[in-house]
C-alpha positions in Angstrom: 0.0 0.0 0.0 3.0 2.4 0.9 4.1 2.1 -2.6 0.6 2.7 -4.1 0.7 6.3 -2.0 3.9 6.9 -3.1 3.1 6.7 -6.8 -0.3 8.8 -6.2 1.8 11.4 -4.5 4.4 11.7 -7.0 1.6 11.9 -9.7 0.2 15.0 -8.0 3.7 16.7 -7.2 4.4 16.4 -11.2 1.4 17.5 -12.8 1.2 20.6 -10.4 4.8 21.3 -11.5 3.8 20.9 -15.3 1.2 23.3 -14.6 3.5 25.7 -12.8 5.6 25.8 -15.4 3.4 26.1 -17.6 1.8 29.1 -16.2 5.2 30.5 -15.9 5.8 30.2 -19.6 2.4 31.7 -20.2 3.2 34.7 -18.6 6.7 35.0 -20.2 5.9 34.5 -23.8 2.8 37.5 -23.3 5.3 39.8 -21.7 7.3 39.0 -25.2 10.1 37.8 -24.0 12.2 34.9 -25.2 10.6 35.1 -28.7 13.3 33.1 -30.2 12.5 29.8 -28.6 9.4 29.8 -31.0 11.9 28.8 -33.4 10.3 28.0 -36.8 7.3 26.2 -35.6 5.7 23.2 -34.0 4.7 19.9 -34.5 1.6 19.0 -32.0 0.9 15.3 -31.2 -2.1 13.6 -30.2 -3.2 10.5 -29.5 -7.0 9.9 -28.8 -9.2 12.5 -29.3 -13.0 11.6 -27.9 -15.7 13.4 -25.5 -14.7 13.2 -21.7 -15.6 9.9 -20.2 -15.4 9.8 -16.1 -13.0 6.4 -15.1 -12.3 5.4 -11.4 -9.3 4.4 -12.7 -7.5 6.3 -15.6 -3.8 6.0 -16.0 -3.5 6.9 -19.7 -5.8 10.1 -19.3 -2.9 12.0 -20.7 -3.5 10.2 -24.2 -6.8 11.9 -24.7 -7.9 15.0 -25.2 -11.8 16.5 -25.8 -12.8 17.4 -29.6 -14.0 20.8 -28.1 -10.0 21.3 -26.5 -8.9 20.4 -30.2 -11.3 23.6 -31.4 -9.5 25.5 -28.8 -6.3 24.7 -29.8 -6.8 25.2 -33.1 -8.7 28.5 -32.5 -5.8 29.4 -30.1 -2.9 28.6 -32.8 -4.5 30.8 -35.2 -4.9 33.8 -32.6 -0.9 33.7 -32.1 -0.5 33.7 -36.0 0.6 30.2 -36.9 -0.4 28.8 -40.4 -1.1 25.1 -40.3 0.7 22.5 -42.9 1.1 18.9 -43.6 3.4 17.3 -42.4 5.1 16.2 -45.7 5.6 19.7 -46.5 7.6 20.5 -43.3 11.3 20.5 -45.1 10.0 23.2 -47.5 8.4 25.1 -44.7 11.6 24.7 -42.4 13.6 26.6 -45.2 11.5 29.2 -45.4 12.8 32.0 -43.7 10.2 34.7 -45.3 6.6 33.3 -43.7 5.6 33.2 -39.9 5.4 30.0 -37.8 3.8 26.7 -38.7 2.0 24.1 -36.9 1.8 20.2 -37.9 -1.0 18.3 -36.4 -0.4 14.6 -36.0 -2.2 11.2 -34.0 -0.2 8.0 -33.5 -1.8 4.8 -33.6 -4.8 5.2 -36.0 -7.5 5.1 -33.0 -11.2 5.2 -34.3 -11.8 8.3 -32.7 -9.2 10.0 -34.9 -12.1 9.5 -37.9 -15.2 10.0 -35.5 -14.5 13.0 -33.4 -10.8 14.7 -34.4 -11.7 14.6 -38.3 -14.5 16.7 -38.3 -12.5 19.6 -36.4 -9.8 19.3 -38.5 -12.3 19.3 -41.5 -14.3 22.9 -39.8 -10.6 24.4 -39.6 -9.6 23.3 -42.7 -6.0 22.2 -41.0 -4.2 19.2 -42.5 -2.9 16.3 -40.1 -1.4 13.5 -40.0 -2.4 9.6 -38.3 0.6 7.6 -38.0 -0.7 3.7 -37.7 1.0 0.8 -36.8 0.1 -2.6 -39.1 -0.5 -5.2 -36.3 -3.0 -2.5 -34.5 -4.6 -2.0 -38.7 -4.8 -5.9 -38.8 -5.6 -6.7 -35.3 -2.6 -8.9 -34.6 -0.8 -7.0 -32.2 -1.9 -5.5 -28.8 -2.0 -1.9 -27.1 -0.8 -3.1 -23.4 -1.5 0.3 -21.8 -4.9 -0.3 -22.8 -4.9 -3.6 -22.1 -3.4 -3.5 -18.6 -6.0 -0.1 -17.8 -8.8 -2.4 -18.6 -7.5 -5.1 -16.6 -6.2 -3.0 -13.6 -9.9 -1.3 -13.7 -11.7 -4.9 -13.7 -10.2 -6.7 -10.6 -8.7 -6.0 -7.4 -6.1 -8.9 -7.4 -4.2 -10.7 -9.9 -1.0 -12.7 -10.4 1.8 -11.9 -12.4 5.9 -13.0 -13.2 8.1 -10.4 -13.3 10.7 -12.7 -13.6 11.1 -13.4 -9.9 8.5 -15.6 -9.3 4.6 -15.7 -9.4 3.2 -12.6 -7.3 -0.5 -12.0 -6.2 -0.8 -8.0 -6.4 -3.4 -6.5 -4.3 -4.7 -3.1 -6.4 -7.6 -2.3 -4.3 -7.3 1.5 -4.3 -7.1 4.1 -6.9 -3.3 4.5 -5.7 -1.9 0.6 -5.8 -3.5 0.5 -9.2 -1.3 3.5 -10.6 1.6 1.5 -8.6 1.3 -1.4 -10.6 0.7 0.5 -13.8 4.2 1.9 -13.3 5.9 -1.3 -12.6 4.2 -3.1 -15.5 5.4 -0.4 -18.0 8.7 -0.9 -16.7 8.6 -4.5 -16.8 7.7 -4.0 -20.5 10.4 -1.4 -21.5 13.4 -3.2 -20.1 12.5 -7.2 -21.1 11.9 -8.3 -24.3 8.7 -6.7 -24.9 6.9 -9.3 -27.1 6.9 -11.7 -24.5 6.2 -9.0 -21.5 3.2 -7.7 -23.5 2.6 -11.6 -24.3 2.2 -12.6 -20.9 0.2 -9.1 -20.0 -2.3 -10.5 -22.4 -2.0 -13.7 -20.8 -2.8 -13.0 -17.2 -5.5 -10.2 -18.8 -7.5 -13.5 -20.4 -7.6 -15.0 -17.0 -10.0 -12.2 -15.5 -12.0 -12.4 -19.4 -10.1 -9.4 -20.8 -9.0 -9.9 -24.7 -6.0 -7.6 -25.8 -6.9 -8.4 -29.1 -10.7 -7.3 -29.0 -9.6 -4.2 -27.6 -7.2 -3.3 -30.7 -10.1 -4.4 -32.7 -12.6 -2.1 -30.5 -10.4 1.3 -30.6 -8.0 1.0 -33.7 -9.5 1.4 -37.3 -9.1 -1.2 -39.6 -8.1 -0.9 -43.1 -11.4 0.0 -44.6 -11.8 2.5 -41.5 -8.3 4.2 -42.5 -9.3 4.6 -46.3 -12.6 6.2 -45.2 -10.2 8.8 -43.1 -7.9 9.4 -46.1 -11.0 10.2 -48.1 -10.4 13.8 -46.5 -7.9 15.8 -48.8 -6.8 16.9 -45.2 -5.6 13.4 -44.0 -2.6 11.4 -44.6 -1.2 8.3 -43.2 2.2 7.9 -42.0 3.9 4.5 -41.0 4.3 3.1 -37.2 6.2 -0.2 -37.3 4.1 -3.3 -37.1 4.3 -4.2 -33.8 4.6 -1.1 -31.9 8.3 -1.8 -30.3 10.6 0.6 -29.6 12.9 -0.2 -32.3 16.3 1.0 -30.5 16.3 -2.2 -28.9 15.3 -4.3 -32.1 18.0 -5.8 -33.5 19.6 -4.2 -36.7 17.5 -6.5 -39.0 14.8 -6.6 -36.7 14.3 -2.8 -36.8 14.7 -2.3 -40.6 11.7 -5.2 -40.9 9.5 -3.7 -38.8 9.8 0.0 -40.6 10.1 -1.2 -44.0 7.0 -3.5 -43.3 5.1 -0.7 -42.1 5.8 1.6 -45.2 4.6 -1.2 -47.1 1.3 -1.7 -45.1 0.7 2.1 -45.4 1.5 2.1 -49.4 -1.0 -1.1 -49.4 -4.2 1.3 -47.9 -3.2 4.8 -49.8 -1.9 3.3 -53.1 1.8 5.3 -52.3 4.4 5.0 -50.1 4.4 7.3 -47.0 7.1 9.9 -46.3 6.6 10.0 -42.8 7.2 7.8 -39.7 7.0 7.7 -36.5 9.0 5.6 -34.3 7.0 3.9 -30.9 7.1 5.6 -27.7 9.8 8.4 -29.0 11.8 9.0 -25.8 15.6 8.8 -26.0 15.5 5.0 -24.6 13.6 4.2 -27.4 15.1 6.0 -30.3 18.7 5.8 -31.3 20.9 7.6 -34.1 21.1 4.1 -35.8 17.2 4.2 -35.8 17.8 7.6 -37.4 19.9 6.2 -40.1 17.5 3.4 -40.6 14.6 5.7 -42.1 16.7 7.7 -43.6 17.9 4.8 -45.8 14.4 4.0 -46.4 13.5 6.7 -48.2 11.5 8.6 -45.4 12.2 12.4 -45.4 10.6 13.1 -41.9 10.5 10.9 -38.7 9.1 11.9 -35.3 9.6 11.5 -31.8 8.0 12.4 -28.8 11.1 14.6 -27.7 9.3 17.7 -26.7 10.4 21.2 -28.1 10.5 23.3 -31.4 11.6 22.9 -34.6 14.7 25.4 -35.3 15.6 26.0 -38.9 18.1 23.2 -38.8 16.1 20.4 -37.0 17.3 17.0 -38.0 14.7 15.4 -40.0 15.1 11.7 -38.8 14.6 13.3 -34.9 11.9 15.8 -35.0 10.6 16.7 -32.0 7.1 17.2 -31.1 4.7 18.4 -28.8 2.1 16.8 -26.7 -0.9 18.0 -26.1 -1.6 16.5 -23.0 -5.1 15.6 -21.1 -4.3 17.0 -17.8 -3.6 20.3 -19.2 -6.2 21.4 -22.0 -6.1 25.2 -21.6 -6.1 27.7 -24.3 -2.8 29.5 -22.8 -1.2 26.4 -22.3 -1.3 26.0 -25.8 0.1 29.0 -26.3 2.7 28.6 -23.4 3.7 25.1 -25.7 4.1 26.5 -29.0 6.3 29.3 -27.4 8.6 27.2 -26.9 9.1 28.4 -23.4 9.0 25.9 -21.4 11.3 23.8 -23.0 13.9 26.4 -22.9 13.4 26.5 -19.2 13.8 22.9 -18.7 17.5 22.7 -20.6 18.3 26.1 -18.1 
């Protein structure tokens, strides 16, 4: 239980510091200072985008945002001046000196809200964007396990698991043990091999009547979904492995199979081969310069991560960073306190 308060505690402590900071950059960037950490632009990403639903139990809250924030983001972008491209045209707009900013709007994973609730926002603005989808979610062979596992923690109060030392019953009665174990899990994942982690997640899930794979089947849109989203002008698909690994700790082949593959899964919906990736999870643990060289060589001309900042002139274009807008936070000036770049200059202070 100690642990469980722990973890609830430290959850509080670092979204109230988020917000402080953010509040801080808000305050900076409308006095005008630091105007340079704008850079050139931004790239904003997103992951599901759906009308607020209450949970007991929500650890992945900061995946989602409301399609009325979206407006206000959008709305709020617009009010500061930024003009809003595609993400395919980004080198051209990074070389242009002449023009003001530029925002890029992009979703990873291909959820079927993306096409139900974010499309017909980005359709009212007329703003181009950007759904990065991985194959095994389009096919429904491979699992989300933070979805999986929030299900799963939100369904019992006790369950056994390995984590490699031996069967464990884990007790996640209250709101705080469950967050507990959601953190151990993810780490569990993120430093085994994570086809058999997320293999045994879905294992232990079946035993309490949970199906990972009826869940990617339930929130990811399948192939006929995706070509009914690409049926906007404003939508494009970029590629997202097959399996959703972090490919920096894929193998050298491995990696190269899983991004190639995905290009060719994309190219097999939109009849052409996507220009874009982005590579799972996006943090430096799961991104590496070889990773960098890998899409370069296969012909993508921009990759993503989850890095947060702006996009300078001279931004790499294998390791762009991006922005998150993030659940806990959907204010207008936070927006703005985001794009400002602000806050990520602060952080590197």
């Amino acid at each position: 239980m100690a642990g469980g308060i722990t973890a609830g505690i430290k959850t509080k402590v670092r979204r109230a510091a988020i917000s402080g900071g953010l509040e801080l950059a808000s305050g900076l960037g409308r006095a005008g200072l630091m105007p340079d950490a704008r850079g050139r632009g931004a790239i904003f990403t997103l992951h599901h985008v759906r009308p607020r639903a209450v949970r007991d139990f929500d650890p992945n809250a900061h995946l989602e945002i409301t399609p009325e924030f979206l407006d206000t983001a959008i709305v709020q972008l617009k009010r500061d001046g930024y003009r809003f491209i595609a993400l395919d045209d980004l080198p051209k707009a990074l070389a242009d000196r002449d023009r003001g900013p530029f925002a890029c709007f992009t979703l990873d994973d291909g959820y079927r809200n993306n096409l139900d609730h974010a499309l017909p926002v980005f359709a009212r603005h007329e703003v181009p964007f950007t759904v990065f989808v991985a194959g095994g979610f389009v096919d429904c062979t491979h699992t989300l396990w933070w979805e999986t596992l929030a299900d799963l923690l939100s369904a019992t109060s006790r369950f056994r698991f390995d984590f490699g030392g031996g069967m464990e019953t884990l007790d996640t009665e209250s709101a705080a043990e469950k967050q507990a174990i959601f953190g151990r899990m993810a780490d569990y994942i993120h430093r085994r091999d994570e086809s058999a982690a997320v293999a045994a997640l879905n294992a232990a899930a079946l035993e309490h009547g949970i199906d990972a794979l009826a869940i990617t089947e339930a929130l990811t849109l399948d192939e006929a979904g995706l070509r009914r989203l690409i049926g906007s002008p404003l939508a494009s698909l970029g590629a997202h492995t097959i399996s959703h690994r972090a490919v920096a700790r894929l193998g050298d082949e491995q990696a190269a199979r899983e991004i190639e593959a995905s290009a060719a899964r994309v190219e097999a919906i939109t009849g052409k081969r996507p220009r874009s990736f982005a590579y799972p999870y996006g943090d430096r643990p799961a991104v590496s310069p070889r990773d960098h060289r890998l899409v370069a060589d296969l012909g993508f001309t921009v990759a993503v991560t989850t890095m947060p900042g702006t996009l300078a002139a001279a931004a790499p274009p294998q390791a762009l960073p991006r922005i998150s807008l993030n659940g806990h936070f959907q204010r207008a000036r936070y927006v703005s306190a985001l794009a400002s770049g602000i806050p990520f200059r602060l952080a590197r202070s």
